[in-house]
MOPAC internal coordinates of N, CA, C and O (Angstrom, degrees):
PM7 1SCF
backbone

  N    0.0000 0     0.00 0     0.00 0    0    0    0
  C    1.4536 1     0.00 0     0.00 0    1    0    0
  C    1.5362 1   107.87 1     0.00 0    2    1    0
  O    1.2310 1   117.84 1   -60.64 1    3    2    1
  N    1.6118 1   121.72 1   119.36 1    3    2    1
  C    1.3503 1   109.42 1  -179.62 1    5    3    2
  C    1.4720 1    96.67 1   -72.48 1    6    5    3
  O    1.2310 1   127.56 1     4.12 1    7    6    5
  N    1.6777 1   103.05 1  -175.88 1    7    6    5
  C    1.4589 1   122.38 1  -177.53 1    9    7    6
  C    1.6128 1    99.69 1   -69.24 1   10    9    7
  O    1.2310 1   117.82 1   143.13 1   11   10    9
  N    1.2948 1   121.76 1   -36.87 1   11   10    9
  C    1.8367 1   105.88 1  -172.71 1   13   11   10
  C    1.3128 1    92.82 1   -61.95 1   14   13   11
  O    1.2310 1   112.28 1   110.76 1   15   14   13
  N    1.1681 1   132.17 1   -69.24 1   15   14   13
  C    1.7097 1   140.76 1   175.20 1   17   15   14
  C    1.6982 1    92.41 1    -3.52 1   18   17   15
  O    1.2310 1   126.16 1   120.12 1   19   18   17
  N    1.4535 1   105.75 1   -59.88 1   19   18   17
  C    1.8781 1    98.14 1  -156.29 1   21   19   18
  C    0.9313 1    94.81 1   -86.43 1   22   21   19
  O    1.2310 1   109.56 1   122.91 1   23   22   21
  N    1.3885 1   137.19 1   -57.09 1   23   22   21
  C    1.8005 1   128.74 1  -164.32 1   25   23   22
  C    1.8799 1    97.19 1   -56.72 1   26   25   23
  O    1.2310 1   110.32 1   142.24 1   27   26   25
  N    1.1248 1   135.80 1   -37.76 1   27   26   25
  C    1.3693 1   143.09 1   169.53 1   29   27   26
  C    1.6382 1   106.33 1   -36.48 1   30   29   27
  O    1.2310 1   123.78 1   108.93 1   31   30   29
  N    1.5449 1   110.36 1   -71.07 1   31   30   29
  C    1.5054 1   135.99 1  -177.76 1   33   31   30
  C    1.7010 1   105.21 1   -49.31 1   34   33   31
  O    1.2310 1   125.23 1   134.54 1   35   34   33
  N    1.8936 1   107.56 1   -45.46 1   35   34   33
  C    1.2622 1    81.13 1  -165.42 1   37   35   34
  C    1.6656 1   108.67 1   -91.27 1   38   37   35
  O    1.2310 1   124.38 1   170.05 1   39   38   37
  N    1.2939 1   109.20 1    -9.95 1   39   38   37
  C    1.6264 1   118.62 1  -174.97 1   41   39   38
  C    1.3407 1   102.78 1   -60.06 1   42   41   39
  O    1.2310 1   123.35 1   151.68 1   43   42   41
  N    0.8822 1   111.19 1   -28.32 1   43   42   41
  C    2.1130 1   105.36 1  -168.39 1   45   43   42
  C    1.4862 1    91.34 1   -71.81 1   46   45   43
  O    1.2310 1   103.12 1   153.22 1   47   46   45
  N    1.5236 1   148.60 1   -26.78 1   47   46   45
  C    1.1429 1   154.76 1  -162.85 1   49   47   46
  C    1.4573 1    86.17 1   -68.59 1   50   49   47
  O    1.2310 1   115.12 1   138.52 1   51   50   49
  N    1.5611 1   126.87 1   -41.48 1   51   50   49
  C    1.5379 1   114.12 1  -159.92 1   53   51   50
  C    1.8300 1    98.36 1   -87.45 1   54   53   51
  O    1.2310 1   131.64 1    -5.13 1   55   54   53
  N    1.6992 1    95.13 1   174.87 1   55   54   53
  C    1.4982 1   102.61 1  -168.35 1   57   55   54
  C    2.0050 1    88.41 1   -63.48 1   58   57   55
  O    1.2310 1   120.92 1    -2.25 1   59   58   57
  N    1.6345 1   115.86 1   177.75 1   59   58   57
  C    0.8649 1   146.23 1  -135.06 1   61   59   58
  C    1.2637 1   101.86 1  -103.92 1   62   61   59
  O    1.2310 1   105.83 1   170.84 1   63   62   61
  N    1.3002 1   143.90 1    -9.16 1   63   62   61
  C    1.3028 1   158.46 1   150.64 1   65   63   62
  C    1.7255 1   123.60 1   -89.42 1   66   65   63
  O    1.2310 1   137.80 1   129.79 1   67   66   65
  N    1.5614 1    83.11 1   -50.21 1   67   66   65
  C    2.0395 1    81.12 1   155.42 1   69   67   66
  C    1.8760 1   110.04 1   -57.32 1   70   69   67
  O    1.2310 1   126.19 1   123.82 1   71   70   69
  N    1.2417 1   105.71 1   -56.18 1   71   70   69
  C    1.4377 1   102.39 1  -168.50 1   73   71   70
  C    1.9667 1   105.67 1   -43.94 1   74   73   71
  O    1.2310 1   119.07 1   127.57 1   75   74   73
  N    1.0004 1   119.38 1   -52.43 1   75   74   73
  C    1.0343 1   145.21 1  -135.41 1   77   75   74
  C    1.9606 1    91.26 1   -71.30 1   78   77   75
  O    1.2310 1   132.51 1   119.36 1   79   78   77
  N    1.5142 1    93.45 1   -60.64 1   79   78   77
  C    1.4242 1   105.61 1   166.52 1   81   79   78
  C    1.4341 1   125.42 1   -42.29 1   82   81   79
  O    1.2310 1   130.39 1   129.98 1   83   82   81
  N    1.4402 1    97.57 1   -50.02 1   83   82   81
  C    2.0289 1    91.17 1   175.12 1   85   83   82
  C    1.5803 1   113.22 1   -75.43 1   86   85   83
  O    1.2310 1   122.00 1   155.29 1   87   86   85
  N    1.0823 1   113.78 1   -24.71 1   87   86   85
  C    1.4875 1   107.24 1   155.29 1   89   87   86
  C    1.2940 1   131.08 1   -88.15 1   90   89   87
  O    1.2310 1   108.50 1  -160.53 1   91   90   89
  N    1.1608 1   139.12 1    19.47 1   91   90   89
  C    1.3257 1   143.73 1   152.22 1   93   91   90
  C    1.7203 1    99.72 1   -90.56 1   94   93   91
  O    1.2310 1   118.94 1   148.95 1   95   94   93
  N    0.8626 1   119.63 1   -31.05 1   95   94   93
  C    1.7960 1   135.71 1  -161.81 1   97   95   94
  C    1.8815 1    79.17 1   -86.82 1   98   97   95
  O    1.2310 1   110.11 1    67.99 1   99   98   97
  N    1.0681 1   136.17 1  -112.01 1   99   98   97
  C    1.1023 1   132.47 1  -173.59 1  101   99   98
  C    1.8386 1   139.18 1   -23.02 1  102  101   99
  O    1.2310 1   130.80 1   151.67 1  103  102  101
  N    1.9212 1    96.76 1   -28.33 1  103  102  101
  C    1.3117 1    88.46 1   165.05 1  105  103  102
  C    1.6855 1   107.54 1   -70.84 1  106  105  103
  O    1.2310 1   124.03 1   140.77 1  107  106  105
  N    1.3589 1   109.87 1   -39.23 1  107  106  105
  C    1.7345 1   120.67 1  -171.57 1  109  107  106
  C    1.9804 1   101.94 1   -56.01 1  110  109  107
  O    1.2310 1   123.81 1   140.60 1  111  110  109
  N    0.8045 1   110.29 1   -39.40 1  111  110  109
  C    1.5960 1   111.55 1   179.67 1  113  111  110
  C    1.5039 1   102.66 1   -66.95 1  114  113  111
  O    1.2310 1   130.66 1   119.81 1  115  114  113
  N    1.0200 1    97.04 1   -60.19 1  115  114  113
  C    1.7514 1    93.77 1  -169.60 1  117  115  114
  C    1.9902 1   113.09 1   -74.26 1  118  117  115
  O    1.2310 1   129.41 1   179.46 1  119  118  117
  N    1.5641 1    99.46 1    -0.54 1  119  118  117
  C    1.6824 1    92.64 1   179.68 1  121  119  118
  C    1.5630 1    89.23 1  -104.20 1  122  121  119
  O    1.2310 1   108.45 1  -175.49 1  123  122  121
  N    1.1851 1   139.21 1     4.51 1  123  122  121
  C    1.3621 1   138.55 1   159.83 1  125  123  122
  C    1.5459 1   118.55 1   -88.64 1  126  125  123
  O    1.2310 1   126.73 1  -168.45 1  127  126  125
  N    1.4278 1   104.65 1    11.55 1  127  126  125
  C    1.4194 1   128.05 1  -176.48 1  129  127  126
  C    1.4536 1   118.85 1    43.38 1  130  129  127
  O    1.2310 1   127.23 1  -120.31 1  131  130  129
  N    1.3211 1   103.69 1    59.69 1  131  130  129
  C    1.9125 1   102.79 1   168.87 1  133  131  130
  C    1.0709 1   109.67 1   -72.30 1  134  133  131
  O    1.2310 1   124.51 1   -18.11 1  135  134  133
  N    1.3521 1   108.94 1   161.89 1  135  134  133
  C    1.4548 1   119.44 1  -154.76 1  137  135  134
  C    2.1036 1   105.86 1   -73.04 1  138  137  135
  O    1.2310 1   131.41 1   140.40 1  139  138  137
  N    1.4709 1    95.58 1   -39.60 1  139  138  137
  C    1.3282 1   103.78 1  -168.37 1  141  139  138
  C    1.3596 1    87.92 1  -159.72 1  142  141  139
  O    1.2310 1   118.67 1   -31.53 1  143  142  141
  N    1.7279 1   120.15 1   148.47 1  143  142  141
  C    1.2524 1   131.23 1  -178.05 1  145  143  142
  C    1.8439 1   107.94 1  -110.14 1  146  145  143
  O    1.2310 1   131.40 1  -146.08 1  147  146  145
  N    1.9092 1    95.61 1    33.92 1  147  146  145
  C    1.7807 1    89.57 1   174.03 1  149  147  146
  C    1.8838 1   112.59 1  -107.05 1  150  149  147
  O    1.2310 1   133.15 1   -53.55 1  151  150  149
  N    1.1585 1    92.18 1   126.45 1  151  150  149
  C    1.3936 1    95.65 1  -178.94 1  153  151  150
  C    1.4316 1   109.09 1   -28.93 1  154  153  151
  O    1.2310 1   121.82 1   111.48 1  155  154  153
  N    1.2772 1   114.12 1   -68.52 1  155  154  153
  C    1.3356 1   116.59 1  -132.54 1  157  155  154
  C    1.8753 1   104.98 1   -76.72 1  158  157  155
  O    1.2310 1   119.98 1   163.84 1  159  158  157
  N    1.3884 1   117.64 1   -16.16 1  159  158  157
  C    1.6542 1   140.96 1  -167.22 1  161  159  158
  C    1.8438 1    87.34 1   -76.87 1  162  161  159
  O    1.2310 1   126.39 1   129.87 1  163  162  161
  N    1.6755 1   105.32 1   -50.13 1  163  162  161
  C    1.4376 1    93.28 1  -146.03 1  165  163  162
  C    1.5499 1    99.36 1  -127.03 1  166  165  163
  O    1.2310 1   129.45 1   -61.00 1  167  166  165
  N    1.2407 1    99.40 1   119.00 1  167  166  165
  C    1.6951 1   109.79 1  -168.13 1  169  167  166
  C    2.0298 1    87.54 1   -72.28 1  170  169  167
  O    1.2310 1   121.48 1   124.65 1  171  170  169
  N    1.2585 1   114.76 1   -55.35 1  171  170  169
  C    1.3666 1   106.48 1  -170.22 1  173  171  170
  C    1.2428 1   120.43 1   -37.99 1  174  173  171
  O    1.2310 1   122.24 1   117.61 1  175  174  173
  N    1.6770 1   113.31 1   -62.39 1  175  174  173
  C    1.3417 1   141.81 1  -167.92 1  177  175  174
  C    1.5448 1   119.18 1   -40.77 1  178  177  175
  O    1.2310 1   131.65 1   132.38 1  179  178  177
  N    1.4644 1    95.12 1   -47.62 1  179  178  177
  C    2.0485 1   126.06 1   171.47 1  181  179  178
  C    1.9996 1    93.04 1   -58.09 1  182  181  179
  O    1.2310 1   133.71 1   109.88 1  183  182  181
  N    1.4404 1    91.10 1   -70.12 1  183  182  181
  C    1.7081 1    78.13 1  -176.39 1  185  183  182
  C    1.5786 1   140.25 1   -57.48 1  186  185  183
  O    1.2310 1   132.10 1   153.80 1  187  186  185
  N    1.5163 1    94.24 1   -26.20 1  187  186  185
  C    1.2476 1   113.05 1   167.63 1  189  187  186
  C    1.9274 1   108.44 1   -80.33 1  190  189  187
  O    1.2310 1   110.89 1   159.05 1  191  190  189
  N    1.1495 1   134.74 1   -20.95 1  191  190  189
  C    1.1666 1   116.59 1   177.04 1  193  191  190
  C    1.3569 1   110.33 1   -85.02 1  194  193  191
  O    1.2310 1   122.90 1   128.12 1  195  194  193
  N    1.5945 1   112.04 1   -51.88 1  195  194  193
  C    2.2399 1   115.18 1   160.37 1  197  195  194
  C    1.1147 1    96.53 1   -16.16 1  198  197  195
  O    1.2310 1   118.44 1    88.82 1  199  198  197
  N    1.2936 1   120.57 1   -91.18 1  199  198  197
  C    1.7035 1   143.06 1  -174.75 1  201  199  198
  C    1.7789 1   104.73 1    -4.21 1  202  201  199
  O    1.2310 1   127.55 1   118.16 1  203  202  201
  N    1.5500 1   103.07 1   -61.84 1  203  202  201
  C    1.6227 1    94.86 1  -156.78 1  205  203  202
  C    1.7977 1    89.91 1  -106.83 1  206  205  203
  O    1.2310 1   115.81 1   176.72 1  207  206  205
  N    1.0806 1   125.57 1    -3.28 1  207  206  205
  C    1.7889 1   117.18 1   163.83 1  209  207  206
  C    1.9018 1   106.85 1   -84.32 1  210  209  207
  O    1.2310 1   122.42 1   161.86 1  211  210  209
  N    1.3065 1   112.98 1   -18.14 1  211  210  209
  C    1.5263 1   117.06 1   162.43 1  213  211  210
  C    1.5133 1   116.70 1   -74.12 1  214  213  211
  O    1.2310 1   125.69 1   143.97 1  215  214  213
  N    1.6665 1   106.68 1   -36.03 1  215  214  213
  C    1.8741 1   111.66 1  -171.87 1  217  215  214
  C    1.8045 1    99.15 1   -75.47 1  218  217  215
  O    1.2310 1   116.93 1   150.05 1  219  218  217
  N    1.7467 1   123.45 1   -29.95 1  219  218  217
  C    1.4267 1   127.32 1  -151.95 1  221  219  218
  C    1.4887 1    80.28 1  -102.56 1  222  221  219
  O    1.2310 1   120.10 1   180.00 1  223  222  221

């Protein structure tokens, strides 16, 4: 299971607008073409996904 797989899995756990936010934040990261959406590989990627699940 990559890491979007889990941050995906565990976000639906949050209410329905949080969820909603890390996936608006993650399609936007990954249509800015990060390399990989796993925390732990890409110090940028993490800051850049916070970034736009803090702006949504």
């Amino acid at each position: 299971m990559s890491s979007a797989e889990i941050i995906l899995r565990e976000a639906e756990k949050l209410p329905w607008d949080e969820w909603q936010c890390i996936v608006k934040a993650m399609e936007f990261v990954h249509r800015k073409k990060a390399d990989k959406l796993t925390l732990d590989d890409s110090e940028k990627t993490h800051e850049e996904l916070m970034f736009h699940v803090e702006h949504y």
